[in-house]
Structures are given as C-alpha cells and as structure tokens.
N, C-alpha and C positions, 0 to 999 in steps of 0.2 A: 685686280687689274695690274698691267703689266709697267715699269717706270714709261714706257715707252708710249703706254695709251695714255698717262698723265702728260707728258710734254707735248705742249701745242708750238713753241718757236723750236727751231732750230737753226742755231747762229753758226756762221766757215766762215774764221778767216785763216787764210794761206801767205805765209808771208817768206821769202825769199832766201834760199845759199846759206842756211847753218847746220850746222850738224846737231846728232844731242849732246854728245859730249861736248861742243862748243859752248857751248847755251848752256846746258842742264846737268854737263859730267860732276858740279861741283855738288851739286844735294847731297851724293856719299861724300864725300871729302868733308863738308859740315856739318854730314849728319851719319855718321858713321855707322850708327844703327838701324837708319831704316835700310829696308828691304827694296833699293833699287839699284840698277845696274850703271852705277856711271863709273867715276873715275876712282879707285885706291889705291893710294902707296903710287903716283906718279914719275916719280923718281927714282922708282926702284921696280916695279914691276915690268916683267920682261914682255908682258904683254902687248907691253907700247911703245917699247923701242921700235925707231926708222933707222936701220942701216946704213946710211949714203956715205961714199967716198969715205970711207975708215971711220966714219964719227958713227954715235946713238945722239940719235935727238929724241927727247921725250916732251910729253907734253909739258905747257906752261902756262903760269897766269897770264894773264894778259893787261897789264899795268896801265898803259897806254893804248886807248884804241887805233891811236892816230900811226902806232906803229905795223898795223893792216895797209901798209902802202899799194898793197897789189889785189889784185881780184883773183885768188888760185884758179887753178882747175878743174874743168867738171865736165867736159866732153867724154864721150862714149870712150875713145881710146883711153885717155887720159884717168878716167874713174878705173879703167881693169889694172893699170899700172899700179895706183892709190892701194885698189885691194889685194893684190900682189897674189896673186895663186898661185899655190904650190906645182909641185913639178908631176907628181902623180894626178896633178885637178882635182883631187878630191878634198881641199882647204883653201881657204881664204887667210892669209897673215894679215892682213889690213895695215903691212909696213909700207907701201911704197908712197905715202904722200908727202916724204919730203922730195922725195925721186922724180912725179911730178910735177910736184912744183918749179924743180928748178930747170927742167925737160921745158918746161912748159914758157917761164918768166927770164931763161938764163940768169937769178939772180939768187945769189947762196947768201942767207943770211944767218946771222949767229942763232937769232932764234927765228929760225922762219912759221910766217905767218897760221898756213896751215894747223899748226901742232898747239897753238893757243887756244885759253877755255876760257871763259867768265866765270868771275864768282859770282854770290848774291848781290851783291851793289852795282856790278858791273850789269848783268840782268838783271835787275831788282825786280820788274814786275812778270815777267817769267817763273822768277825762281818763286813771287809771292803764290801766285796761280798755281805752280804744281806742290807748293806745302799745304796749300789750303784746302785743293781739293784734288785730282788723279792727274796723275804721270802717267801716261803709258811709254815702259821705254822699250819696247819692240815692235814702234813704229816706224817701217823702213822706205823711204822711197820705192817706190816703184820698178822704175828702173835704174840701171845704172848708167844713168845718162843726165844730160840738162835741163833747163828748164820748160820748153816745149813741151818733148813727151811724157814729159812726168807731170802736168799740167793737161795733158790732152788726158792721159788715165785718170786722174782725177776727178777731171769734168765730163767726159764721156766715158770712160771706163777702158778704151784703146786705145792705140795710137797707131796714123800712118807713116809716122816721120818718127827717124830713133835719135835726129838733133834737134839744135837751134839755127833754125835760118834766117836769112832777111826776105822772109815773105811770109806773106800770110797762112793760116795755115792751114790745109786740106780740111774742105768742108767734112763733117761727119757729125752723126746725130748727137747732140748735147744736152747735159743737162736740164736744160731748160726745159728743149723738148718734151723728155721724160716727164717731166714736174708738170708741164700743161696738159697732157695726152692722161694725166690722173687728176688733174682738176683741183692743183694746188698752187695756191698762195705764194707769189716769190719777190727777189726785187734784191735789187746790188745797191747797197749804199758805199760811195766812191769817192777819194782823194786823191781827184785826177785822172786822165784817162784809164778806165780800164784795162786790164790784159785781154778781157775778153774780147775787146777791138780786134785782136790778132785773128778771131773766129769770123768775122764778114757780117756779123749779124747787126747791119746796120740799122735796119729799121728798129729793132728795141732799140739802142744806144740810146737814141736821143728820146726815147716815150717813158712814159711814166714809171716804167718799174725801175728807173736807172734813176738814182736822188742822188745828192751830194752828201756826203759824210756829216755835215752840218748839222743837218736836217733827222740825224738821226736820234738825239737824245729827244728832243721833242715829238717825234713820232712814238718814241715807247711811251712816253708819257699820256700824249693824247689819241693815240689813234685807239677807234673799239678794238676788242678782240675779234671779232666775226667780222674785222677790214683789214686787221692787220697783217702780212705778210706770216707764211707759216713757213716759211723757210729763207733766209736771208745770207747773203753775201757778200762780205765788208771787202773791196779791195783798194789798196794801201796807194800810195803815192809811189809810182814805180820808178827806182834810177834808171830804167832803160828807156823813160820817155824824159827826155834829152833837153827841153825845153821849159823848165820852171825854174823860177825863181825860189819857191817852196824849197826846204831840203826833202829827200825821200825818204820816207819811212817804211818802204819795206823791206829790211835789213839786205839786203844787196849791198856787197860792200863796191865799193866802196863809202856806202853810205853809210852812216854814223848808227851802232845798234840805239843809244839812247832815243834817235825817234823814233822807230818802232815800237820800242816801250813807252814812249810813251800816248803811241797810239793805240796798244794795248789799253794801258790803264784808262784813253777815254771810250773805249769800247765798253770797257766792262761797267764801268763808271756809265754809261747809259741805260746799260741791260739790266742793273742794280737798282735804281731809281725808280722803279716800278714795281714795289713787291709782289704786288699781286700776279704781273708776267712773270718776274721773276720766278717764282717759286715754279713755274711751267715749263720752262727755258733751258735746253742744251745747248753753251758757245763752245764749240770744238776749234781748239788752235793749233795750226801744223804748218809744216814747210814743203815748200816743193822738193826740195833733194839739199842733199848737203855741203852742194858749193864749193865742192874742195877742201874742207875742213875736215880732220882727223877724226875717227870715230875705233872702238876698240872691238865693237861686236861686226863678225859676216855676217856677210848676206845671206837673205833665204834662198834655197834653191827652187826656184819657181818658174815655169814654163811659162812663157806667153803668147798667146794664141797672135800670129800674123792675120790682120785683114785681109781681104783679097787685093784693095786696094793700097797695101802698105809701097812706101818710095825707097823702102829697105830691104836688103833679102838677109841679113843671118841673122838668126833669132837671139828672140834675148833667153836667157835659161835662168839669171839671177834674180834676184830685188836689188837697187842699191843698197847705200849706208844708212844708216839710223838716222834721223829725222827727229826734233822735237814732237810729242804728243801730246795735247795736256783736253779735259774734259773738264770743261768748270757751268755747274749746275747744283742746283740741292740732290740731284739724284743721283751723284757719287760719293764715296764713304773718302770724307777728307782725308787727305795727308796719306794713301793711298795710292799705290803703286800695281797697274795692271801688266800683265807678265804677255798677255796674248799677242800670236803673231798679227799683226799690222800692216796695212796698207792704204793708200789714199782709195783703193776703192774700197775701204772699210765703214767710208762716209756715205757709198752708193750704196752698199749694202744696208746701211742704215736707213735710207730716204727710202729702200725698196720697200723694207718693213715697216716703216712708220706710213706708208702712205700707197703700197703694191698689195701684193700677196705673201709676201714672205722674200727672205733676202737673194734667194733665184731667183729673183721678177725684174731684175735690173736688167740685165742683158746677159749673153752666153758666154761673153768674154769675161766680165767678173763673176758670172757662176764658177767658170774653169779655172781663175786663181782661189774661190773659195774652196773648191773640192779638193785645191793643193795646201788650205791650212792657212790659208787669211781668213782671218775673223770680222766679223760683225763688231763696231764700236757699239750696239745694244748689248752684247756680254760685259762689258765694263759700268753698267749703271745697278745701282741697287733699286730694290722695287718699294722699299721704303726710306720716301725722303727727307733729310737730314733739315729738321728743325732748329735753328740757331741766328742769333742776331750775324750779321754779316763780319769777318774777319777785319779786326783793326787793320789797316794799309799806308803803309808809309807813303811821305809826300814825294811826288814827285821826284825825280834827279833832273834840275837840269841841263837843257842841252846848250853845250859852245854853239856861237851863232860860227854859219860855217859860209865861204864863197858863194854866191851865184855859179850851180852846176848847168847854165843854160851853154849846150856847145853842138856843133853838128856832131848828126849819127855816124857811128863808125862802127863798133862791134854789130855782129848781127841781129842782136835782137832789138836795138837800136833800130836798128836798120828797116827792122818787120815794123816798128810802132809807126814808121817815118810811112810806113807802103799804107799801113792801113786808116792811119788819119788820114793822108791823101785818099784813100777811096772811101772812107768817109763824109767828105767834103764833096766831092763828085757826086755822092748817092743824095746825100740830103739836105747841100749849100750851107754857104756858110754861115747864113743867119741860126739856123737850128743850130746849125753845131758849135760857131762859139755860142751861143745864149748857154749851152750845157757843158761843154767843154772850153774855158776860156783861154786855158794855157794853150790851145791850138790858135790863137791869135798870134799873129808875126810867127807864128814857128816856122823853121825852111821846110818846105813840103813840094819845094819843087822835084818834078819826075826826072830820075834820074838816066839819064842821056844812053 
C-alpha cells in the first residue's frame, strides 16, 4: 500500500503575504549543508542584488519585525515589476522588488521592507516544522498576482478574477463541492471569519462543518475515526477582517509573524496529541503568494487556461514567486528537502488522488498546469513511515501585546470581508451569525451608499 492509502486526515492551512526566502531562505544560511535552495552568501551573491537609483540592496535579517512598517506590493502589475524580465522575455531577474516597493509606497528606506528574511527564532515554529520533517522549496504561487486569485486556484483550481477587489467573489465550483459530489468527510476549523465568506456560500458558514479553532484540539482527541473529518481546513484570524480585538494571526503584515507561529505550534500541537491519528495525518502548510517579499528563484513558465467566464482577458503565462511549503506527517523522510515543481493545485491533485480516480479527476484546469510539470504533493511522501518519538520543540516565543486593529474597511479586500458579512447577515440574520461569528457584533456593515 501506497503512503497515500495509509493516511486517513488531511490537514491545509494557508496562511497569508510571505515569501520562502522570507520565512525559510535562512535553513541554508544555518545549515549550509543541507540540500535546499534558500539564501547563500547574501551579501555578496549577485543573485540578489535590487538595482534602484544607483544603490544594490541585498537581502537582510530582520531584527526588528516592527520595522515592516508598510504592506509591500503584490498586485498583478506590481508582481511583473518585482520579477523584472529580461528584455529578450526569455528570463526572469527577480531584481525589481525594491523598485516596487517604493513605485508602490513612495517610501525609500535604508533597508526596505521587502528584502528582509527571518531566521530560526524569528520563525521558530516554521523553521522547527521544515527541519523536522519536508521543505518543499519549488512551491510557487500560482499566479503572479494577489490574494484572491491565487486563493480561487487553490480552492477551485481557476480563477475568474486576476485581482483583489471589494467584492465578493465570482461564484464557481469549489472545493467543497468536489469533496461532497465524492462522498468525503470535511469541515473548516476557524479564528474568526473565514475567507471563504468571500465565496457566498452562506448557508454552510453557519452549519456544522464550520467549528471554532477552539474546538479543535478536543475533536482530535475525542471524535471516532469513522466521524471524523477526512479532510480539514484551519483558517487563521485574517487582518483583512477589520473588526477584532484579537491580533491576526495569519501573517499578513502588517500583522505580527510571531502569531501565526504561534498559531502554527497550536495546530500541530492538536494533530500531535492523538498518536494514533497522528501517525495517519498529512498537515500541509503553505501560503497564498508572496506578499511582496523578495524571493531568488523565477517563476515557472506555465500557461493558464482562461474560463469562459474570466472578468480578465490577458492571460497569465507565469506562476508567481516561491511560497513557503512545508509537509509535516510520519510519512515524509525528515529533515528533507523536496526539489518538485509546485503549486497550490498540487493540494487538488492530492485530494483527487486520495479520494478521485487519479490526479486528472480534479478538474481540466489543473490537469492542464499538471501536463505543464506541476506535481502531485503524493510524490513528496514516502511509503514507509517514519517511526520515532515526536521531535523535542521549543517553547513558545512570545508575542508583544499589540493595539486593538479594530478600524473601518479601506483596502480592497477589507472591503470584500465588509460586502460579504453584510450578505451574510441578510441570508441568515443575526442571531445565527453572531452565535458563530461574534466579532461581526458592532462591526460597521453598513451598505455602502
């Protein structure tokens, strides 16, 4: 049997705007020997020089988070700037993100934002997860674009929209979909509204397969196997819903990386506490696209097929930037570094085979980035798995308590969370929806004029 027909869970969480080399360029830097592709010799390899106005900026640690004053950029325009193509089109330099940035923010700073990386204490539970058990670093966003469509490929595998708007976003078959029409097991465990509010699908929000993040260590604990969800998805406390008190933990900056890590460690910290699931269990962690932050390796050259219903007409030909990947299960070979090309529909290819006919059963649209050399995350698992008492983990880092981020919506995607709790509240009144959603208590949701 295959690792694949051993694992009964399968855990996604997607969390928000970094790159790998932000996150994870530091593994080769502290571990110079192993065999993965992040950052060497930063101050000196020509690799990673940004050219702007007569200077080189190279990359740098990042001492201070609180020095991330700005949200770089990550728009469609603004990404093709970042990865700067050559004049023939046949290359990617990946120099223009300090060029960007300051296109973008009019703000030049001595070390600007973009070009910053964490080390291991700055990602501690990141950097713990991809030593312990697989890296993959030729996992590339999707597109080269923002959060939206590279969040629509992920969960459906297309996308009609090539940005981020303030609206909802074009119905089209999802995930879920798929996962019911095969007769599987699902269910979003949530710190806060969902993103997937942004999809209209009101009537689950508020039913059962939507639990609070709380609720999750005790369901691995006690739920049977033959009730428990066979495919699950953790989504984080998002900054772009405008109204908590809570800070946001799904590294959106400007939100603080340490709570994502440490939303991390109580993830994993749930899915651990159950050996017996555990030893069943794939939690696949990745990001929607890289936020603006500096990365070394281009993009794939990869065609994407246009819907008929796309609100875009020039096609995309690329993937974005590199994207953290990390597989943590007994059934990758620790401390391990997988080389294959990557993509967020590497996850549908997954659920197709774990749960379809094989990894063409998803749809036509990720057959056709597969026949272009995106891989199946089932080639990164070994078929025999790794017996060992669990990996010592360091405690926690904590986090500085930070402002109340409660403020009206402004940026667009703000804007889309502001549209879609109001049509939320219309579909299913507001006793269902605060009982489940409580931060949409007092939040401004009035229509805007």
């Amino acid at each position: 049997m295959t690792a694949l027909d051993e694992i009964r869970t399968i855990v996604i969480l997607m969390l928000e705007n970094r790159s790998f080399d932000h996150m994870l360029g530091h593994l080769s830097l502290e571990h110079p020997e192993w065999d993965v592709d992040g950052l060497r010799d930063p101050d000196t390899n020509p690799r990673y020089a940004n050219f702007f106005q007569q200077r080189f900026f190279r990359p740098f640690l990042i001492g201070d988070e609180a020095s991330v004053i700005r949200d770089p950029p990550h728009s469609r325009h603004l990404v093709q700037v970042q990865m700067a193509r050559s004049a023939s089109g046949k290359k990617y330099r990946m120099s223009g993100f300090v060029d960007a940035y300051v296109q973008y923010t009019q703000h030049q700073a001595e070390h600007p934002p973009p070009m910053g990386y964490f080390n291991s204490d700055g990602a501690w539970m990141t950097s713990f997860l991809a030593r312990e058990y697989c890296v993959c670093d030729r996992w590339f966003t999707p597109l080269p674009s923002d959060t939206q469509p590279n969040r629509c490929m992920a969960f459906t595998g297309t996308t009609q929209i090539d940005d981020t708007g303030s609206r909802l976003i074009p119905c089209q078959e999802h995930v879920f979909d798929w996962l019911n029409d095969h007769g599987v097991r699902w269910r979003v465990y949530h710190d806060g509204p969902p993103f997937f509010l942004l999809f209209g699908r009101f009537q689950e929000l508020v039913g059962l397969k939507y639990r609070p993040i709380s609720e999750l260590a005790n369901d691995i604990q006690r739920e049977p196997p033959d009730e428990a969800p066979q495919v699950i998805f953790i989504e984080p406390r998002y900054f772009d819903f405008f109204w908590s008190d809570a800070p946001p933990n799904c590294n959106h900056p400007l939100a603080r990386v340490c709570n994502g890590e440490m939303l991390l460690h109580q993830v994993y910290t749930a899915l651990t506490s159950n050996p017996e699931k555990w030893a069943r269990t794939l939690f696949i962690h990745t990001y929607d696209e890289h936020g603006g932050f500096f990365d070394h390796v281009p993009p794939l050259l990869i065609d994407n097929l246009m819907p008929p219903q796309a609100k875009y007409t020039e096609r995309f030909t690329t993937t974005g930037p590199r994207v953290p990947g990390l597989l943590v299960s007994p059934w990758v070979r620790p401390g391990k570094a997988f080389h294959g090309n990557l993509d967020h529909t590497s996850m549908l290819q997954l659920l197709a085979e774990k749960f379809g006919s094989g990894p063409e059963d998803y749809s036509a649209s990720v057959t056709h980035r597969r026949a272009q050399g995106i891989r199946s995350l089932s080639e990164a698992l070994t078929d025999v798995p790794l017996v060992r008492p669990l990996p010592p983990m360091r405690a926690p880092r904590p986090c500085p308590p930070v402002p109340s981020m409660k403020r009206q919506p402004k940026a667009p995607n703000e804007r889309a969370f502001q549209e879609a709790a109001l049509e939320l509240l219309k579909h299913e009144g507001p006793i269902a929806t605060g009982a489940k959603y409580p931060d949409l208590i007092g939040a401004p949701l009035t229509e805007t004029p």
